[in-house]
C-alpha positions in Angstrom: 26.2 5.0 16.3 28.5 6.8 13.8 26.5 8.0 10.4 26.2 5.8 7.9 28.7 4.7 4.5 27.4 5.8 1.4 26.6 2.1 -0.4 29.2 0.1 -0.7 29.5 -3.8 -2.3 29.1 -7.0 -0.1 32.7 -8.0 -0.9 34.1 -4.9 0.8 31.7 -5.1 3.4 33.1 -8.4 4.3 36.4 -7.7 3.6 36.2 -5.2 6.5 34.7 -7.4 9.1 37.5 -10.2 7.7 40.0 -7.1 8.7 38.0 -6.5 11.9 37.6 -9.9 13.0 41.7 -9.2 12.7 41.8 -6.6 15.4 41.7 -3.6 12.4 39.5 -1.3 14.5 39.5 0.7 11.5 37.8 -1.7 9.4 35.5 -2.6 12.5 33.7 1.3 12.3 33.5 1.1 8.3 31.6 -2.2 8.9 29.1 -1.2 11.5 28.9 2.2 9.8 28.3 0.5 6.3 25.3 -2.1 7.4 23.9 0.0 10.5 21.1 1.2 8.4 20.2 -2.1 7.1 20.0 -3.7 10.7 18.1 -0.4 11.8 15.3 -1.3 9.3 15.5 -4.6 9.5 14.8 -5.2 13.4 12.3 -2.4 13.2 10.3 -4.8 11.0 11.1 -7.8 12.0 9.7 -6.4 15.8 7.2 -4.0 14.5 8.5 -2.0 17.1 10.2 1.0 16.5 11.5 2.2 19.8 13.1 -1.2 20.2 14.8 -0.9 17.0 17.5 1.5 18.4 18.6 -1.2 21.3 17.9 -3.9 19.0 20.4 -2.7 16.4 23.1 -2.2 19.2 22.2 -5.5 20.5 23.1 -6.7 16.9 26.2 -5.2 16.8 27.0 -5.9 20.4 26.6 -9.5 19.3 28.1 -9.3 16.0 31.3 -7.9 17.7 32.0 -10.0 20.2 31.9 -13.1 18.3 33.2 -11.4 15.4 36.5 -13.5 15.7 34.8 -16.7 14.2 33.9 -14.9 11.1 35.0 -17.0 8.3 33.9 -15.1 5.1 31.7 -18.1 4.4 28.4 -16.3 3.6 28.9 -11.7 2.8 29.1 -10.4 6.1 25.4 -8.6 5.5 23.7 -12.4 5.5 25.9 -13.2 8.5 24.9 -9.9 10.7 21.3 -10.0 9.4 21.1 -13.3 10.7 22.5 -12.1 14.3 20.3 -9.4 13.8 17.1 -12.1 13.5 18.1 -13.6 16.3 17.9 -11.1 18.7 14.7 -9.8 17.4 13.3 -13.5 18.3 15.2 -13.2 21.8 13.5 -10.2 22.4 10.1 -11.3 21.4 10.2 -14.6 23.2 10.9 -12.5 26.7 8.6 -10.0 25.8 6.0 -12.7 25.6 6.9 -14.0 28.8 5.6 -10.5 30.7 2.5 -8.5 30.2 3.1 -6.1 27.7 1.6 -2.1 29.2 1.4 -0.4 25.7 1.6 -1.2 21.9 2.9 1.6 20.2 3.6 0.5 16.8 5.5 3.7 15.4 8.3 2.3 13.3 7.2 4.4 10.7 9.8 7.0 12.7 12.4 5.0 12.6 12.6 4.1 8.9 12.1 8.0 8.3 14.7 9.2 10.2 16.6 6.2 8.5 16.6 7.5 5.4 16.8 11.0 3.6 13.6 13.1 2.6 12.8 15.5 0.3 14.3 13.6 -2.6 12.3 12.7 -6.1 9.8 9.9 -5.0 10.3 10.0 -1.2 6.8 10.8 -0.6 5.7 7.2 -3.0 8.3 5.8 -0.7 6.5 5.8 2.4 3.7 5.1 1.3 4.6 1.7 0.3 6.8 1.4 3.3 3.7 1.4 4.6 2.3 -0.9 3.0 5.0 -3.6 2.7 4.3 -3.3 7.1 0.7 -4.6 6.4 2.1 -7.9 4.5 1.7 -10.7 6.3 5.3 -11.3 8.5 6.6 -14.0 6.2 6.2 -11.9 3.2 7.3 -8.9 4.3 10.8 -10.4 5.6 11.4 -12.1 2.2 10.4 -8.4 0.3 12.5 -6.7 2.5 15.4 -8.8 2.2 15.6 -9.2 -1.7 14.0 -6.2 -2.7 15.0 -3.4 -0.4 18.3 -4.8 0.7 19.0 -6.3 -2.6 20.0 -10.0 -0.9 20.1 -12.7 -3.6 17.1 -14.9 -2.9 19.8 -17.9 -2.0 21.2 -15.6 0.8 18.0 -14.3 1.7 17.0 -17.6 2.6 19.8 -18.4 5.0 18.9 -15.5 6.7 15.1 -16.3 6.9 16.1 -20.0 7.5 13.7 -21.2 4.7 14.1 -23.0 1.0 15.2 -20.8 -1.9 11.5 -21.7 -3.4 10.0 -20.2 0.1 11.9 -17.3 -0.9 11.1 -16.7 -4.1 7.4 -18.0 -3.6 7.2 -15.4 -0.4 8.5 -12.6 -2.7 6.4 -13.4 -5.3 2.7 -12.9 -3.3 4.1 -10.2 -1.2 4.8 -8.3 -4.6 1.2 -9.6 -5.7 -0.9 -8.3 -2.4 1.9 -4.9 -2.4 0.3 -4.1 -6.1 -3.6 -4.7 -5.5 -3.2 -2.7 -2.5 -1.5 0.1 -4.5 -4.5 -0.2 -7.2 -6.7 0.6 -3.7 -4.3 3.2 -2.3 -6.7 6.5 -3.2 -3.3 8.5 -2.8 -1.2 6.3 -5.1 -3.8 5.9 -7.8 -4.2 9.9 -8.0 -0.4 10.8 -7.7 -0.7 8.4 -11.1 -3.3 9.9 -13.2 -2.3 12.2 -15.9 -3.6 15.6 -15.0 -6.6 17.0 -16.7 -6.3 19.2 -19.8 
């Protein structure tokens, strides 16, 4: 996949796959290159298994493309493709669970890594609750990631997670509840905190 946009709005994102569902192949790269990070993290969550997420993202896409041409504009083009994206994440677990499994190598932490830049002011605080937001319970975690990382409204967070606003918002709510008692028991968190000694 081509390197991500810098951020860009939900209206232009959707503008371009409007354009691309047009035959603008321009507009179709700025739209995978604009939400390919999102889908990245996303499916590498939703699976909790990184060296999926790769071939789960292009499975998005590969989706998302081919029946870009009933694209209406009717929800931002991030709910629509996050919802393709959930899809195939459940279409690969339901035939994973249909055949013995040889290893479980939960390393997504990779893939959000390399998702992201480092050495920036906070990075370090990052990951660590990156890795903690992977220990909330699979409900919870979707709903954080959604509203809080990729800054869905709760209304369009919930189409995505196929749930009430209220499930939303409820979600959301304990996830940010269990995400701060497990900070206050985080030994690394709690020290980067303390005010150093005189």
């Amino acid at each position: 996949m081509s390197p991500a946009l810098p951020d860009v709005t939900d209206e232009t994102v959707t503008a371009w796959a409007l354009a691309a569902a047009g035959g603008d192949s321009e507009a179709v790269d700025r739209f995978v290159r604009a939400l390919q990070r999102d889908v990245l993290r996303y499916v590498a969550y939703l699976a909790n298994d990184a060296q999926a997420a790769d071939d789960l993202a292009q499975d998005t896409f590969l989706r998302a493309l081919t029946s870009l041409h009933r694209f209406e504009g009717r929800s931002s083009a991030r709910v629509w493709l996050l919802s393709i994206a959930r899809r195939a994440v459940a279409d690969r677990l339901r035939g994973a669970a249909r055949r013995p499994r040889a290893a479980n190598t939960p390393d997504w932490e990779d893939t959000v890594e390399r998702a992201q830049p480092t050495g920036l002011p906070g990075f370090d605080e990052g990951v660590t609750l990156m890795h903690l937001v992977d220990s909330l319970p699979p409900d919870r975690r979707e709903a954080f990631m959604l509203t809080q990382v990729y800054g869905l409204p709760y209304a369009e967070a919930a189409k995505v997670a196929r749930c009430p606003v209220g499930t939303i918002r409820s979600r959301v709510s304990r996830a940010r509840v269990n995400l701060a008692v497990m900070m206050a028991d985080e030994p690394d968190t709690a020290h980067r905190h303390e005010p150093a000694a005189a």
